[in-house]
Residue, then its C-alpha position, 0 to 999 in steps of 0.5 A: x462491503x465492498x464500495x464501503x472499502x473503495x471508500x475508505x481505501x480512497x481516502x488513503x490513496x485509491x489503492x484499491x481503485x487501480x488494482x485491477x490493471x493487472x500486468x506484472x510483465x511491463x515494467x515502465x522505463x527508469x527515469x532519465x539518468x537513473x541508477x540501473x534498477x537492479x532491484x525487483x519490487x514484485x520480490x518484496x511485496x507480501x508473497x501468498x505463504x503470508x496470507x495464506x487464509x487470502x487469494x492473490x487476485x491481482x499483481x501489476x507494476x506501477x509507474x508515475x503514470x499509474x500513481x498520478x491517475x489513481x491521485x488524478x492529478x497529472x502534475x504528480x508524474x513529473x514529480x515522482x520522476x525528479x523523485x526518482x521512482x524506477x519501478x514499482x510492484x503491486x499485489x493484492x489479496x481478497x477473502x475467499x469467502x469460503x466461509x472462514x472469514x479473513x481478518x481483512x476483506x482486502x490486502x494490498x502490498x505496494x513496493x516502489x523503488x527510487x534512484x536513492x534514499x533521499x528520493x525515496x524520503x522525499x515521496x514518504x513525506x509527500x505521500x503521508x502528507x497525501x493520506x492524512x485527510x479523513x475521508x469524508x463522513x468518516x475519521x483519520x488517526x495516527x497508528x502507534x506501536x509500530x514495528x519498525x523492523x529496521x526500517x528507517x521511517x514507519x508510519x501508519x493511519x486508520x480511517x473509519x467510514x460509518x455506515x453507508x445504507x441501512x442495515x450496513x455496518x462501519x468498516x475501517x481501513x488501516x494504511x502503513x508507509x514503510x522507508x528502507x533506504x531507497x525502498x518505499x513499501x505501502x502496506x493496506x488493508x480493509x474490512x470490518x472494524x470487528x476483525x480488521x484490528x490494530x494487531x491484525x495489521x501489525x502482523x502485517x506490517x511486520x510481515x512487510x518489513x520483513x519482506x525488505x529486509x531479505x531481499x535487501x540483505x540478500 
């Protein structure tokens, strides 16, 4: 199950293949001339009172740099600095298999923070751009129904990726880019088409949202 969602997870951005460079205490430098970050990423990403049936198995910054090697392409990091990413967070959340399964075999909570709004547009039109590629085999669909929660742009896909060895099944990945002024969450989560569900990953998303919208209000 699990290289099935590696799969499916490159297709929408080889979130699953860096998390486990974990190093929550290393935030990397603002880029030049950069509004002082004044906002922590790793507040705002899903906190494990929302995923209480998960284990939290990893946490870890995001720079430029680790964006442009989970893309491998190097001409990205000079990108996201004219973007102006400051600083990012990432968390992520795995079935115990406990003998309950979860919905998702794997969530993934990504929060990146920019100079400005127009910055952070400007990487949410780049990034969906970058997710709407079927992976290979497999099919890609828009997400409808969103909630939106007050944000203001949500976007989300769904990719399947059919069986890879006899005996296996299909699994699907959903994938959602959420804009809150100059924050930029994305949101994953990976698993059997049977549980991993359109609902299953509103409440998600919704639950992502929400995590904004305190820290931003606060």
């Amino acid at each position: 199950m699990r290289s099935r969602l590696i799969l499916v997870a490159v297709a929408l951005g080889g979130m699953l293949a860096a998390c486990g460079d974990a190093n929550p205490n290393s935030p990397f430098p603002a880029s030049p001339g950069a509004t002082p970050v004044q906002l922590a990423p790793q507040t705002m990403v899903l906190q494990r009172a929302q995923l209480p049936q998960y284990v939290r198995t990893s946490d870890s910054t995001v720079d430029a740099n680790t964006l442009a090697d989970q893309e491998s392409d190097q001409t990205l990091v000079g990108t996201l600095l004219r973007e102006g990413l400051q600083i990012g967070a990432r968390a992520q959340f795995s079935d115990p298999n406990n003998g309950v399964p979860t919905p998702f075999a794997t969530v993934i909570s990504q929060v990146l923070v920019f100079d400005d709004a127009q910055g952070a547009s400007s990487f949410f039109t780049d990034e969906r751009a970058r997710r709407s590629k079927p992976p290979d085999g497999g099919t890609l669909a828009p997400l409808a129904n969103l909630p939106t929660g007050g944000a203001d742009a949500v976007v989300g896909l769904a990719a399947t990726v059919p069986a890879q060895a006899s005996g296996d099944g299909p699994s699907r990945a959903l994938f959602a880019i959420v804009r809150r002024g100059r924050i930029v969450a994305e949101l994953l989560g990976g698993g059997s088409p049977q549980t991993a569900t359109d609902a299953q990953f509103m409440t998600l998303v919704a639950d992502q949202e929400q995590e904004l919208k305190a820290t931003l209000a606060s």
